[in-house]
N, C-alpha and C positions, 0 to 999 in steps of 0.2 A: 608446643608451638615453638617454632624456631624465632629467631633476633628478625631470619630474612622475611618470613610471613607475616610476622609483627609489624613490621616497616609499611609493608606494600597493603595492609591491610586496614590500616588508622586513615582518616578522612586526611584530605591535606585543604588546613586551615590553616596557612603561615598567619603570623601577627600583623597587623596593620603596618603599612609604613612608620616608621619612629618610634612605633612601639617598641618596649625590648620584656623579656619572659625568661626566664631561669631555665638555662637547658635542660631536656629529661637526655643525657649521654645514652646512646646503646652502642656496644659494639659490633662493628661490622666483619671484622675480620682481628690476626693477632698472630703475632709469631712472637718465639723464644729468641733469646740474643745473652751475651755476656753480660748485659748491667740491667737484664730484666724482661718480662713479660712487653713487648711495643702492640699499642692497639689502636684500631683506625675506628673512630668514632663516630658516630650522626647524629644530628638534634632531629627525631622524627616529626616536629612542631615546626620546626624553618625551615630544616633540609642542609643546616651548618654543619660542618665536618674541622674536626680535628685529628690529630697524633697525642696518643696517652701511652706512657711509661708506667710502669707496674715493678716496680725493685722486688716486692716479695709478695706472694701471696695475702697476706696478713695487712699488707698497707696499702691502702687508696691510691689508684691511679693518678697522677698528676702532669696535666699538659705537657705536650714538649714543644710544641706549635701553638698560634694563634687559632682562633675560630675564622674560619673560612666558609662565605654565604655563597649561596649558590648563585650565578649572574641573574 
């Protein structure tokens, strides 16, 4: 199962207004660059999107952006 089929295949249950929920990040996309792996993220729970920086394989992605909601 691909990231894309995953997405489009979860029920879309955003949280109640004011609620807030611990993102599940998948990535949607990702290119190589000189200071590391860059990947374009979604909370498939809200529909939030960020930018994540990847330096090595071996280390956890870490935002480069805020989390952006959908309007």
């Amino acid at each position: 199962m691909t990231v894309h089929h995953d997405l489009h295949s979860r029920p879309e249950t955003p949280p109640a207004p004011g609620r807030t929920h611990e993102h599940a990040w998948l990535t949607e996309s990702a290119h190589r660059t000189s200071t590391g792996l860059i990947r374009y993220v979604i909370c498939p729970d809200c529909g939030s999107r960020r930018v994540d920086r990847q330096p090595h394989p071996q280390v956890p992605p870490a935002a480069l952006s805020r989390a952006v909601s959908p309007p």
